[in-house]
C-alpha positions in Angstrom: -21.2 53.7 3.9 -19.6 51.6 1.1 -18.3 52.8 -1.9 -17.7 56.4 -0.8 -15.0 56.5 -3.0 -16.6 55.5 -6.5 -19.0 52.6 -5.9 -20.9 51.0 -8.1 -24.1 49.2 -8.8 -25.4 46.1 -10.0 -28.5 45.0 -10.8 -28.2 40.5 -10.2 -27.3 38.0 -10.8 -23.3 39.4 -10.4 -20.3 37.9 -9.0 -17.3 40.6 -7.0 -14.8 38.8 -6.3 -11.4 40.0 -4.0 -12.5 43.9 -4.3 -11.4 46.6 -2.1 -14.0 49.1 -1.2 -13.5 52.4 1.1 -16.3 52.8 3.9 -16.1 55.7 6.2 -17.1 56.0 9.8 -17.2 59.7 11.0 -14.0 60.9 9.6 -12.4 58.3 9.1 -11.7 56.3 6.1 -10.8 52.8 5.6 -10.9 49.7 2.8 -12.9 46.6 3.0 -11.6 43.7 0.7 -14.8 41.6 -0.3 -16.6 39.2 -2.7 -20.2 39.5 -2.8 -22.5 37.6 -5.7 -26.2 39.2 -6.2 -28.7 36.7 -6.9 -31.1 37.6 -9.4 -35.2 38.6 -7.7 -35.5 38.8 -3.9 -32.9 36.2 -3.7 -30.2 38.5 -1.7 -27.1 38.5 -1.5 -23.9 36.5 -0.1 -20.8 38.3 1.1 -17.9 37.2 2.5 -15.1 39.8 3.8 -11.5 38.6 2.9 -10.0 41.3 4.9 -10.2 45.0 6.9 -8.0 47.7 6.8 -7.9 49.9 9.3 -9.3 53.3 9.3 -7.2 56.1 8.7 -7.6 59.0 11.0 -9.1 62.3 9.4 -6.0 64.4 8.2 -5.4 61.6 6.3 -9.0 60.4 4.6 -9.7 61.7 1.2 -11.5 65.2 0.2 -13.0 66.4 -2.9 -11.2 68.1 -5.4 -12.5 72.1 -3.8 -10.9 70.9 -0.6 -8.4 73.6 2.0 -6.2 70.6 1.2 -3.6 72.9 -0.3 -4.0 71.8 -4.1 -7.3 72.1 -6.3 -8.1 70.2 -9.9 -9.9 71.7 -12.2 -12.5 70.2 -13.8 -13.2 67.7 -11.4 -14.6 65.3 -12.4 -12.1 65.1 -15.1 -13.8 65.6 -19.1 -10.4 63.1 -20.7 -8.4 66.5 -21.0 -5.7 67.9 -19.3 -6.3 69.0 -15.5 -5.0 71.9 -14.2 -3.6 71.4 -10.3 -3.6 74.7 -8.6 -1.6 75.3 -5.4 -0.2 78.6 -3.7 2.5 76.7 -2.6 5.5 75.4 -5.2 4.9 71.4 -5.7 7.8 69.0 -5.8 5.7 66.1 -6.9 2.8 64.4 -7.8 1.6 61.2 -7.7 -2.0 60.1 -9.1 -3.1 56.3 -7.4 -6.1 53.9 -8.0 -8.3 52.7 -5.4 -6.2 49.5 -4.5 -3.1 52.2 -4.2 -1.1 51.6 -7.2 0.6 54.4 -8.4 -0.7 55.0 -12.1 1.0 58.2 -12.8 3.8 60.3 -11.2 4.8 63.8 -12.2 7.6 66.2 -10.9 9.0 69.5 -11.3 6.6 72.9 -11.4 3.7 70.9 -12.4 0.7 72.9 -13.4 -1.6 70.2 -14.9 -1.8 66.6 -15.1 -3.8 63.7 -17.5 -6.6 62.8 -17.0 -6.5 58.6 -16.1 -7.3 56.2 -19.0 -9.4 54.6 -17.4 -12.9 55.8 -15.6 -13.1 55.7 -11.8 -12.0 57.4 -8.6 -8.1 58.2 -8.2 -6.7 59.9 -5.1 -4.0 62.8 -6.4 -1.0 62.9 -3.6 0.8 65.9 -4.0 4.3 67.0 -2.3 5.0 70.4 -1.6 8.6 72.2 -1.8 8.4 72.6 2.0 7.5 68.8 2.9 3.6 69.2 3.3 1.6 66.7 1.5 -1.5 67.5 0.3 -3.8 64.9 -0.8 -7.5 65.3 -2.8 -9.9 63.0 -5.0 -9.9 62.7 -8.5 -13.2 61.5 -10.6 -11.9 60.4 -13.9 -14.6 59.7 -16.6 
């Protein structure tokens, strides 16, 4: 499956070029880095795969928001307001990352919400708890 994690879709003719793009296999999760161009009709389409990351094994692949992951955000998907996280657990930390892994926000401290991202897509929410766990959900951000 492409684009489990926020994909998209394009009606041709469209150029991607150098994209990553999560696929999943069973429980595992891992990032494709492609260009692709659509050609307008029945033409098809021409890909070429630039490189393959390797899958990540199941504790560490990506749940929705509801997950036992140890933190919840509520709403999720995000409306632009603040998001409330939700753990049992004290938090030391959170960081908020984009789908090629760059950290776009980073909070510390009893944290109790977050912002929602500027921009729209899928964001993965990496929390650190006071005891060393690290929890780890997806964030839709519209």
């Amino acid at each position: 499956m492409l684009g489990d994690f926020g994909g998209f879709t394009a009606i041709g003719p469209v150029t991607i070029d150098n994209q990553y793009i999560a696929y999943r296999r069973g429980a595992q999760t891992g990032w494709i880095r492609l260009s692709f161009q659509v050609q307008g009709g029945l033409s098809g389409v021409d890909m070429q795969v630039h490189q393959l990351l390797p899958l990540c094994p199941g504790a560490m692949s990506v749940g929705d928001g509801t997950s036992a992951s140890g933190i919840s955000l509520f709403p999720n998907p995000s409306n632009g307001g603040p998001i409330r996280v939700e753990s049992a657990d004290a938090l030391r930390s959170i960081d908020v990352l984009d789908a090629t892994g760059r950290i776009v926000a980073q909070y510390s401290g009893a944290i109790r919400s977050i912002l929602s991202p500027s921009n729209a897509g899928t964001y993965v929410v990496r929390a650190m708890h006071r005891d060393g766990r690290v929890s780890v959900v997806r964030l839709v951000g519209y």
